[in-house]
C-alpha positions in Angstrom: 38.7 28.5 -32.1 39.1 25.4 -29.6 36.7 23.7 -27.7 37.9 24.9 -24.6 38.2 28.6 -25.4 34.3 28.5 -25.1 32.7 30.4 -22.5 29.7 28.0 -21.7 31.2 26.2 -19.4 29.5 22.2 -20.6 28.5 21.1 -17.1 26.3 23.9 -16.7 24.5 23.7 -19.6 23.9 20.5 -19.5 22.2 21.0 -15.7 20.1 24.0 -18.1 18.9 21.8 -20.0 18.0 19.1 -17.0 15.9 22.0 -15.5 14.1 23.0 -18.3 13.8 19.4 -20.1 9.4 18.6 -19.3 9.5 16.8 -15.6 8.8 13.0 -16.3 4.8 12.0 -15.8 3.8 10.5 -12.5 2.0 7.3 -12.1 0.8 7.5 -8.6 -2.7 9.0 -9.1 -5.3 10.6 -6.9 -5.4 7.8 -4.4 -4.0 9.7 -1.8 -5.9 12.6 -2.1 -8.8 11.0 -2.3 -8.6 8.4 0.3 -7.4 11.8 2.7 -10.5 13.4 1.6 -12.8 10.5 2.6 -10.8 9.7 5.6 -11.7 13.9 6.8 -15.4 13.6 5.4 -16.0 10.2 7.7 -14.3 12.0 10.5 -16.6 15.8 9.8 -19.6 13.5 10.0 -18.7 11.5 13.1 -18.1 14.6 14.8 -21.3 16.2 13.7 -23.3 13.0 14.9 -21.9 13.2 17.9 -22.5 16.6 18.9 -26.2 16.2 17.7 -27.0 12.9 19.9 -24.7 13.9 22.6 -27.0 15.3 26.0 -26.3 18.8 26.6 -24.5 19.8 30.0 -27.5 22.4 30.7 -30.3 20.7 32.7 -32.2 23.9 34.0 -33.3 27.0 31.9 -30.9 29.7 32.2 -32.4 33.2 33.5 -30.8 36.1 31.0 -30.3 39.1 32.7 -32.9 42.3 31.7 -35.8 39.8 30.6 
């Protein structure tokens, strides 16, 4: 039998094997997470601050109706 009466077609197993070969490890860390986690934390925080020391736009008590 010849090498080109094969039915697997080489190109396509070779991209096969690409695919399922392990992905290469990355180097880049959790920096970015992290520094987008601290980034939102500082940011929860200042919001929270200010709604606390912020005056409230009601000045006179409010009557509720049936009391």
């Amino acid at each position: 039998m010849a090498q080109t009466d094969s039915i697997v077609d080489p190109r396509i197993l070779a991209k096969a094997r690409a695919l399922l070969a392990e992905p290469p490890r990355r180097t880049g860390g959790m920096g970015a997470a992290l520094g987008a986690a601290v980034f939102f934390a500082v940011c929860a925080l200042g919001l929270a601050v200010a709604m606390v020391v912020a005056p409230s736009n009601v000045t006179t008590p409010v009557d509720l109706p049936g009391s």
